[in-house]
C-alpha positions in Angstrom: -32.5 -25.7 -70.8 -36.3 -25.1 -70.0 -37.8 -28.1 -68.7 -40.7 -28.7 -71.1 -43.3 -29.9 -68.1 -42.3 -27.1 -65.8 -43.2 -24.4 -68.6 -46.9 -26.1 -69.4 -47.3 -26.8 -66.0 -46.2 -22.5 -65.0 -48.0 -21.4 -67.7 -51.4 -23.4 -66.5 -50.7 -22.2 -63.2 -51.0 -18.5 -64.9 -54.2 -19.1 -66.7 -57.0 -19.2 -64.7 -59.7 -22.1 -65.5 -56.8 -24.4 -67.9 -58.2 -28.1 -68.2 -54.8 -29.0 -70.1 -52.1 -27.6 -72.0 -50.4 -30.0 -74.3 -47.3 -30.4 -77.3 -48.9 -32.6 -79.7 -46.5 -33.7 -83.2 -49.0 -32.5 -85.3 -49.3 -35.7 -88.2 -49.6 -38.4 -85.1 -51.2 -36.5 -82.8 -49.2 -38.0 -79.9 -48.4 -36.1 -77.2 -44.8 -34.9 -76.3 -46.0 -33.3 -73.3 -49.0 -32.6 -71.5 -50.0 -31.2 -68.0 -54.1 -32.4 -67.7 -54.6 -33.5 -64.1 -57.0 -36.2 -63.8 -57.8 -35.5 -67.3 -55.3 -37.0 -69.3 -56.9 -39.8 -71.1 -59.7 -36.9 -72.5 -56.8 -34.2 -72.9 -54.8 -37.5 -75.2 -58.5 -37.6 -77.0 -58.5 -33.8 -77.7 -55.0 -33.1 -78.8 -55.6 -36.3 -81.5 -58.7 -34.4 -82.8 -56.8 -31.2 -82.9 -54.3 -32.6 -85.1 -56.9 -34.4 -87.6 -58.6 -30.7 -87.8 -55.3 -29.2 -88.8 -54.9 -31.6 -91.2 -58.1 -31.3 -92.6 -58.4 -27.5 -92.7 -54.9 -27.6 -93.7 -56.4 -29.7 -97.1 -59.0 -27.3 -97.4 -56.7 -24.7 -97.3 -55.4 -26.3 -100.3 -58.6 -27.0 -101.8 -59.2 -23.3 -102.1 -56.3 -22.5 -103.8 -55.2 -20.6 -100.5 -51.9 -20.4 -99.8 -50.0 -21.0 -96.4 -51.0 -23.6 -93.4 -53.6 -22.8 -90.6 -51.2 -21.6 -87.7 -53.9 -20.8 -85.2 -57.4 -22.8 -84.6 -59.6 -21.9 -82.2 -63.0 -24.1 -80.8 -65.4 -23.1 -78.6 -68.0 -25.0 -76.8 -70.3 -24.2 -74.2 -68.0 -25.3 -71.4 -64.4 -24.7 -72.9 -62.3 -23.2 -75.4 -59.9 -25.0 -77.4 -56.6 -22.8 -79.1 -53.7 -24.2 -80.4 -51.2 -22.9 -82.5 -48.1 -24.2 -84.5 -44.8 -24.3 -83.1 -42.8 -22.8 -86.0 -41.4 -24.9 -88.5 -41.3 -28.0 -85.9 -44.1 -30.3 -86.3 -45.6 -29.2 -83.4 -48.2 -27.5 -82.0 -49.1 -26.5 -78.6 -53.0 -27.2 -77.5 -54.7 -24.8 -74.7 -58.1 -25.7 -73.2 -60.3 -23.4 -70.6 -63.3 -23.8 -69.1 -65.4 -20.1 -69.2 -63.7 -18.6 -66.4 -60.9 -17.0 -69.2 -61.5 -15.4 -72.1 -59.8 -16.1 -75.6 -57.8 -12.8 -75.6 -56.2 -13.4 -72.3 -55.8 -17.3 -73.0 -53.6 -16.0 -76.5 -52.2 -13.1 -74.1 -50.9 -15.8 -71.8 -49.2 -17.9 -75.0 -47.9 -15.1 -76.5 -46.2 -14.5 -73.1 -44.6 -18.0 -73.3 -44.2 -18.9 -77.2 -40.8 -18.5 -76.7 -39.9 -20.8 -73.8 -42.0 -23.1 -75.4 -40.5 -23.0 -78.8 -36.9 -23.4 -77.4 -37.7 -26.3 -75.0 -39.2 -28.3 -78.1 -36.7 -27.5 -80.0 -34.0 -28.5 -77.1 -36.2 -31.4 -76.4 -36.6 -33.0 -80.3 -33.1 -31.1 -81.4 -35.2 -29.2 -84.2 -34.4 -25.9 -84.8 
């Protein structure tokens, strides 16, 4: 069994400029992990806000007569870069944040690298899936 930490905490270590990397059950927006430093009470903050917006585009999605949930959302800011992206059928979703030294196409490169580990270890972790 992948230890959930020890994958977000590798995969930071891999991305160069990551303020936090975060599992976040997608209708709370609690955390189930979360590697932030000395940022963990602003990373908590951002994965909640995640979670409303995927709720909310997930309405408009519905709104517009659209069919399927958002599985990727991406912000950007001046400073940092927000991606986060559903964790298959689970609940989940896992929530990225760079400052400008990374660009979007190698943060996705970098979670496409671990999707799987990260799948498997919620799934080990919540016994989903």
């Amino acid at each position: 069994m992948s230890d959930l930490f020890s994958v977000l905490e590798e995969l930071a270590a891999q991305l160069p400029g990551c303020k936090m990397a975060s599992i976040v059950d997608l209708q709370s927006g609690m955390q189930l992990a979360s590697v932030a430093g000395a940022l963990s009470a602003q990373a908590a903050g951002a994965d909640a806000y995640q979670s409303e917006l995927y709720r909310r585009i997930d309405g408009l999605v519905e709104v517009l007569g659209t069919e399927g949930a958002p599985e990727v959302v991406v912000m950007e800011c001046d400073q940092t870069t927000f991606v986060s992206e559903l964790i298959g059928q689970s609940g989940y979703f896992w929530h990225i944040a760079t400052d400008v030294s990374t660009t979007l196409g190698f943060t996705q490169a970098i979670m496409r690298k671990f999707r799987a580990r990260v799948t498997d270890s919620v799934h080990e972790l919540t016994g989903m899936g």
